[in-house]
C-alpha positions as CSV (number, residue, x, y, z in Angstrom):
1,X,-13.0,23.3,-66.4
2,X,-10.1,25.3,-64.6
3,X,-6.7,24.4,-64.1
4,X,-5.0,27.1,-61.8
5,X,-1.3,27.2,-61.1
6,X,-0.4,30.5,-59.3
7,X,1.7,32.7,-58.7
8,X,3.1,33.1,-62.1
9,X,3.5,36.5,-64.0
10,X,0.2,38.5,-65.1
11,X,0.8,40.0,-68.4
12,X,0.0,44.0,-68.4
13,X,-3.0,45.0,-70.4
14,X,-6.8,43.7,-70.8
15,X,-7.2,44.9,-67.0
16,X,-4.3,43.0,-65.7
17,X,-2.3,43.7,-63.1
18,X,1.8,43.8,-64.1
19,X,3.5,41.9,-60.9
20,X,6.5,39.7,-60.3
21,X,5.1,36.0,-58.6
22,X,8.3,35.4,-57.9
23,X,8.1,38.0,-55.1
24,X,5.0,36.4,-54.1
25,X,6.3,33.0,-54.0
26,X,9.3,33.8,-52.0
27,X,7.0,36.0,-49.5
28,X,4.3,32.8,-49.2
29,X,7.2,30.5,-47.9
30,X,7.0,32.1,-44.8
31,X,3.8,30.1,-44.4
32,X,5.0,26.6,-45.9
33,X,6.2,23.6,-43.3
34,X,9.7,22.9,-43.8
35,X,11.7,19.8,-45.0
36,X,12.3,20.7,-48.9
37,X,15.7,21.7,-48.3
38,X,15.4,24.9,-50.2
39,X,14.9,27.9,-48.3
40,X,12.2,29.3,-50.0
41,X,10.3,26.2,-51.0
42,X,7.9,23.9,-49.6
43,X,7.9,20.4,-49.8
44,X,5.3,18.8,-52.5
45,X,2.5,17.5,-51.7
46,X,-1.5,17.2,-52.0
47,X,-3.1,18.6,-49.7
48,X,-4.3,16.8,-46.5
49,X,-7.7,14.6,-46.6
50,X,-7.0,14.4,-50.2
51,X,-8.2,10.7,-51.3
52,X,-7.5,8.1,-54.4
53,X,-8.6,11.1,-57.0
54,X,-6.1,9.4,-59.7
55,X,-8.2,6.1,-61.7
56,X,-7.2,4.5,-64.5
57,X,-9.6,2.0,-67.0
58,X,-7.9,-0.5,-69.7
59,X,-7.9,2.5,-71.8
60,X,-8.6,6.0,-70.2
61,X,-7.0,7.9,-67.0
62,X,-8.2,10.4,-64.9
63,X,-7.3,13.0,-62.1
64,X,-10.5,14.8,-60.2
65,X,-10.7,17.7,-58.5
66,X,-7.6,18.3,-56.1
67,X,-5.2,20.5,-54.7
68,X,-1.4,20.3,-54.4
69,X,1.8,22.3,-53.9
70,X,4.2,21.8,-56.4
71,X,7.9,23.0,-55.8
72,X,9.5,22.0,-59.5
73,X,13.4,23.1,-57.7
74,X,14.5,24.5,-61.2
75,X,16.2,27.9,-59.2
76,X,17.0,28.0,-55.6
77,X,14.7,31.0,-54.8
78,X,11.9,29.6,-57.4
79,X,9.6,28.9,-54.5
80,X,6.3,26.7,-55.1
81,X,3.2,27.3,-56.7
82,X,-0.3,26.1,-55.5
83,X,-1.9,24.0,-58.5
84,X,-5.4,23.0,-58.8
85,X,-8.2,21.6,-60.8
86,X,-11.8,22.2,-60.1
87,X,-13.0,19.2,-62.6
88,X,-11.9,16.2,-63.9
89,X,-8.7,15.7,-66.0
90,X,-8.7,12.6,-68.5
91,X,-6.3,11.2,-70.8
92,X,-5.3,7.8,-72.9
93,X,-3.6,5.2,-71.3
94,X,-1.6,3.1,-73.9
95,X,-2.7,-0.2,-74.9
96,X,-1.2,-2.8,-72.6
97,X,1.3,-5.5,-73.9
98,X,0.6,-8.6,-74.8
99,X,3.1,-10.7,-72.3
100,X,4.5,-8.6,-70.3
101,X,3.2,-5.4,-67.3
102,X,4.0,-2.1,-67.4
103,X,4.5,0.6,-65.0
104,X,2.9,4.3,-66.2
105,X,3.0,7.2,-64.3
106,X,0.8,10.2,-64.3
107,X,2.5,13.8,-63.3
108,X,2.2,17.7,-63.2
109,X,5.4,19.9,-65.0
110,X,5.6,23.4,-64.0
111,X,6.6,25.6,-67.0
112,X,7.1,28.9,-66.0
113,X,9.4,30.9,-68.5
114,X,9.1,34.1,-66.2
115,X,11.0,32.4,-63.5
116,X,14.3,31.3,-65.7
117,X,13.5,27.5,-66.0
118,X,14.4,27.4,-69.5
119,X,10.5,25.6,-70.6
120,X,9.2,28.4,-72.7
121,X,6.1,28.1,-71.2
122,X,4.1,29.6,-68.4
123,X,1.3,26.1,-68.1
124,X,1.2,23.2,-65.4
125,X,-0.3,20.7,-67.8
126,X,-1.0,16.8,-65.9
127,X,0.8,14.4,-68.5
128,X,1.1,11.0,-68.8
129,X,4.2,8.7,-69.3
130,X,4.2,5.2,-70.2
131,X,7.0,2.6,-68.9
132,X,8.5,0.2,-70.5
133,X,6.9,-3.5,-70.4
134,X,9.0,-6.1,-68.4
135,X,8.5,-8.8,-66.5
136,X,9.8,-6.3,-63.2
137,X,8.4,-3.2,-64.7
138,X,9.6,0.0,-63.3
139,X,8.1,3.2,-63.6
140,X,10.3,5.8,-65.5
141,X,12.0,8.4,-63.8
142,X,10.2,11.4,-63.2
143,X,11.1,14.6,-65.4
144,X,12.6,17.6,-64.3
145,X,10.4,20.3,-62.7
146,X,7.4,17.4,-61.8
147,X,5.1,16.4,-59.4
148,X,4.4,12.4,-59.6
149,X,0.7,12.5,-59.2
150,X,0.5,8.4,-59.1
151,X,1.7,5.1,-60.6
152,X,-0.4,3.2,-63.0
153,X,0.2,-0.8,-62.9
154,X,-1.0,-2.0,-66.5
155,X,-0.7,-6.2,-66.5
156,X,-0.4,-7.5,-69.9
157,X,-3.2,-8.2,-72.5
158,X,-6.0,-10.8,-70.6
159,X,-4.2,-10.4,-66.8
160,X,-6.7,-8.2,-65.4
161,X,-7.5,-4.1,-64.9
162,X,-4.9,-1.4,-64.4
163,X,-4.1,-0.2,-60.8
164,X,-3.4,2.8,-58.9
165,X,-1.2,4.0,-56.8
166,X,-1.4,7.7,-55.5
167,X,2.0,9.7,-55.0
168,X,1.4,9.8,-50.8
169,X,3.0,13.3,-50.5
170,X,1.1,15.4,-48.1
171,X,2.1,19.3,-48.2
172,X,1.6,21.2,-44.3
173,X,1.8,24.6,-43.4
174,X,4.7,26.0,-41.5
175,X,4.3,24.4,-37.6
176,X,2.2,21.3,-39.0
177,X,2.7,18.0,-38.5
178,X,4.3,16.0,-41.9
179,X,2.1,13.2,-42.7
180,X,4.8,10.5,-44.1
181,X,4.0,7.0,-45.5
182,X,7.0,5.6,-44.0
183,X,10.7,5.5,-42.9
184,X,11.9,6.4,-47.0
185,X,9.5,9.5,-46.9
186,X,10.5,10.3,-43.6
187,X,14.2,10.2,-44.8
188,X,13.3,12.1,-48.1
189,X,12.7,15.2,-45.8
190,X,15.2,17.6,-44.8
191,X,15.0,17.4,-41.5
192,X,15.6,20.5,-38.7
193,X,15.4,20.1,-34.6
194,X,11.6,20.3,-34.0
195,X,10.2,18.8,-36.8
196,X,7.1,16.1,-36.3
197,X,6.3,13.6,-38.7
198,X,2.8,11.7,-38.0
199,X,3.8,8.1,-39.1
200,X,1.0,6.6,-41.6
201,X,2.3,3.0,-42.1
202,X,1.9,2.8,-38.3
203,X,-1.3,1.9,-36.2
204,X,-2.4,4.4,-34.1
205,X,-0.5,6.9,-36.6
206,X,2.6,7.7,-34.1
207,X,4.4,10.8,-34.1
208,X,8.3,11.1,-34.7
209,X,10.1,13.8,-33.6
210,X,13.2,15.4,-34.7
211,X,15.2,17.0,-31.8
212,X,19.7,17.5,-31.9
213,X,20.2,14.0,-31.2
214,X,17.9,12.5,-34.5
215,X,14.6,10.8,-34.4
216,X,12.5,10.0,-31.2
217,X,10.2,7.5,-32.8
218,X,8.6,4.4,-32.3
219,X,11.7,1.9,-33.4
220,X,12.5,0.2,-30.6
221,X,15.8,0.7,-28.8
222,X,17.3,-2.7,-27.1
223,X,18.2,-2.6,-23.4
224,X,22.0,-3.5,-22.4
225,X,22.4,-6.2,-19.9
226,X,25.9,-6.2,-17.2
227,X,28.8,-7.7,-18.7
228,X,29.8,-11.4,-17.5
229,X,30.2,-14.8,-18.6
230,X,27.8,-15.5,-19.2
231,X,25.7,-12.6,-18.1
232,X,23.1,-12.6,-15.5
233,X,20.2,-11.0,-17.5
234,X,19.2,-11.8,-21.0
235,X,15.9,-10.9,-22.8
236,X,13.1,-13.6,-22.0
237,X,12.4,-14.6,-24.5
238,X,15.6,-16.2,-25.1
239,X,15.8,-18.2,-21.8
240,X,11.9,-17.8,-20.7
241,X,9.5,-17.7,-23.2
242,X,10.2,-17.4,-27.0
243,X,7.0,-15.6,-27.9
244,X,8.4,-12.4,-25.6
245,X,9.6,-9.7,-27.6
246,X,13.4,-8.5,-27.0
247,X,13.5,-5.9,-23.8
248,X,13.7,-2.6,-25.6
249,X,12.2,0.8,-25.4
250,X,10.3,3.2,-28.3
251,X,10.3,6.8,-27.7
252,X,7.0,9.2,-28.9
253,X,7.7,12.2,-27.5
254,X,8.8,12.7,-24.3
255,X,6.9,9.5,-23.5
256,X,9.1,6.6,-23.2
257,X,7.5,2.9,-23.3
258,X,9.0,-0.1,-22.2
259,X,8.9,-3.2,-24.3
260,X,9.6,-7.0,-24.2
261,X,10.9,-9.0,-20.7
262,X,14.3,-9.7,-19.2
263,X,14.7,-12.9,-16.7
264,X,17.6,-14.5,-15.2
265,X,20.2,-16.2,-17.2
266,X,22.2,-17.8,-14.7
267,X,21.0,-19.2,-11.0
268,X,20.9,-16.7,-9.0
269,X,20.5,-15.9,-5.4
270,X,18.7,-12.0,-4.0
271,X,19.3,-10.7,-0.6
272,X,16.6,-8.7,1.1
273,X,16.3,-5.1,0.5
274,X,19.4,-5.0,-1.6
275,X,19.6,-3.2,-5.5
276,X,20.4,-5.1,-7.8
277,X,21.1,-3.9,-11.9
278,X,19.0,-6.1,-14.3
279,X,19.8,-3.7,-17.9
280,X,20.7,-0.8,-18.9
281,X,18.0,2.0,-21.1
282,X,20.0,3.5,-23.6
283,X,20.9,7.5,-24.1
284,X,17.8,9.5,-25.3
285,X,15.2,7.0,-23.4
286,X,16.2,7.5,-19.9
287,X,13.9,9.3,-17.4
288,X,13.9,12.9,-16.1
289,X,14.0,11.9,-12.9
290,X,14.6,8.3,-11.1
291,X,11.2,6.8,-12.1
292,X,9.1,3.6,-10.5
293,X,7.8,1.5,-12.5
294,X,5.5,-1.2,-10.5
295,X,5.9,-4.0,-8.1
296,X,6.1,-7.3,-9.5
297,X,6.0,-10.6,-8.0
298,X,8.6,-12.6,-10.3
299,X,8.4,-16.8,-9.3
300,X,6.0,-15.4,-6.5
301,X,8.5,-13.2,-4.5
302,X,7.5,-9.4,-4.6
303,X,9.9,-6.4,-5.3
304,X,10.1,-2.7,-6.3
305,X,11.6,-1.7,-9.9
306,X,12.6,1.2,-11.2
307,X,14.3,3.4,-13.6
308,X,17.4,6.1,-12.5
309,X,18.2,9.1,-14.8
310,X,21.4,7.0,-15.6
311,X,19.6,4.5,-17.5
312,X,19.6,1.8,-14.7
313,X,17.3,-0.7,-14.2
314,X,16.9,-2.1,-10.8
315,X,15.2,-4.1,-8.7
316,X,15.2,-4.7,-4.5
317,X,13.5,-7.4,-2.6
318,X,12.1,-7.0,0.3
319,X,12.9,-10.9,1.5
320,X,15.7,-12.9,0.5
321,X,15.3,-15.0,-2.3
322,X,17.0,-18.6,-2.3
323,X,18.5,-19.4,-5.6
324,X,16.3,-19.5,-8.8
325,X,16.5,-21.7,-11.7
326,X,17.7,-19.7,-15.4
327,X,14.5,-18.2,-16.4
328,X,12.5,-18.2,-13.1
329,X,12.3,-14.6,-12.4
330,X,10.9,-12.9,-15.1
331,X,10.5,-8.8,-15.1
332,X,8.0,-8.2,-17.9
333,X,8.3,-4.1,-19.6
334,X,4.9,-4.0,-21.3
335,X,2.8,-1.5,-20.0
336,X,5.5,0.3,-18.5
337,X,6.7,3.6,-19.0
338,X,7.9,7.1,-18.3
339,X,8.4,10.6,-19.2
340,X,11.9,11.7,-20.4
């Protein structure tokens, strides 16, 4: 069994080469995706593909072979080191309490003397904490210069087996995509115009992107309706249909979707071939250029839609319409969309 942690200093002698590593770990960031918020440091991680290799039994953990990138942040040129293990890695699990869970975690400290962290040590040993029981157990916090490898639910004495929960931290390479497990992860990054987060709590796994103006994700964005009182356009769900989604718009990309349904909230009377403003798309979702979306037939009567670079909505008949009861004309934005 091998446990590597590298780059560290060789010592000279028995064939060794005598080197600094923390030339080669400042050099290597070059290579590392971004979001640590350390210049010369990548953000921690296992690498990608890597599954549930952390297990726990009533009495015994273990971490199997796996790869990570640990950046312990003790110095702001530290850089990272690459850390593996090519077999398993067990330890004890203490006995759980008799009336009340515990939280335990399971981590990796970088010791590396030769780089000023004040550790004595040049190892990267796993180790294992235990929590405190409770009856809302919370894992303890994680020590300084660590890597939280997973969290190990232990229920009291009779209650059942320990569980698992792997750290989800993925590391990338410098222009790779940042697997995240959610909007906290997402916000844990230091984030730079440019850089794409592939969403992993989301079906489909979206990408989020990061450009000057923030995120361009999939949270949708309402639609504005024309001032009045009361206003002439409301979502449609509220006045049509209370299963329909608000009208709003998510953003993955440059691809803009439309979401939701707007319909009439007033009676309300259309002339013939005449534009008429239904909502408004909000900054960052509008189109590149004024952008059709379909024809509809809304309480039978067909029109054109569409989409100006100002965010407009609009609509035009081509007959008049007599006056239509609150709700009648309905302008559903599923399945619609457009390139910003």
């Amino acid at each position: 069994m091998t446990i590597t942690c590298q780059p560290m200093d060789a010592a000279e002698g028995l064939d060794l080469p005598a080197y600094s590593a923390s030339n080669e770990r400042q050099a290597d960031a070059v290579t590392y995706g971004g979001g640590s918020g350390l210049p010369l440091a990548a953000r921690s991680g296992f690498r990608p593909g890597t599954g549930n290799v952390l297990t726990a039994s009533s009495t015994t953990w273990t971490l199997q072979p796996c790869a990570i990138m640990i950046s312990p942040k003790a110095a702001t040129a530290q850089g990272s080191y690459r850390w593996a293990t090519d077999a398993n890695l067990t330890g004890a699990i203490i006995a759980a309490n008799a009336t009340l869970p515990r939280k335990d975690i399971v981590y990796i400290q970088v010791n590396d003397s030769s780089s000023g962290d004040g550790s004595g040590g040049l190892n990267a040993p796993p180790v294992y904490l235990a929590g405190t029981p409770s009856a809302t157990p919370e894992a303890p916090d994680l020590p300084e210069r660590s890597f939280l490898i997973g969290t190990i639910t232990v229920p009291q004495v009779g209650a059942g087996s320990p569980t698992v929960v792997r750290n989800p931290a993925v590391f990338v390479s410098a222009g790779g995509i940042q697997p995240v497990s959610g909007l906290t992860e997402r916000g844990e990054l230091s984030a730079y115009d440019g850089l794409v987060v592939r969403r992993m709590d989301l079906p489909g796994r979206p990408l989020d992107v990061r450009d000057a103006t923030g995120w361009q994700d999939e949270t949708p964005a309402p639609i504005t309706f024309a001032a009045g009182s009361p206003p002439e356009y409301r979502n449609a769900g509220t006045y049509y249909d209370a299963t329909l989604a608000d009208a709003a718009v998510t953003r993955n990309g440059r691809r803009i979707s439309g979401q939701g349904a707007i319909a009439n909230n007033v009676a309300i009377t259309f002339l013939a071939n005449t534009e008429y403003i239904i909502g408004t798309v909000p900054a960052g979702y509008r189109p590149a250029t004024r952008s059709p979306l379909f024809q509809v037939a809304p309480g039978g009567y067909v029109c054109n839609m569409w989409v100006t670079i100002g965010g407009q909505i609009r609509v035009s008949f081509f007959v008049p319409v007599p006056s239509q009861a609150i709700g009648k004309m309905l302008w559903p934005l599923d399945g619609t969309g457009w390139n910003g």
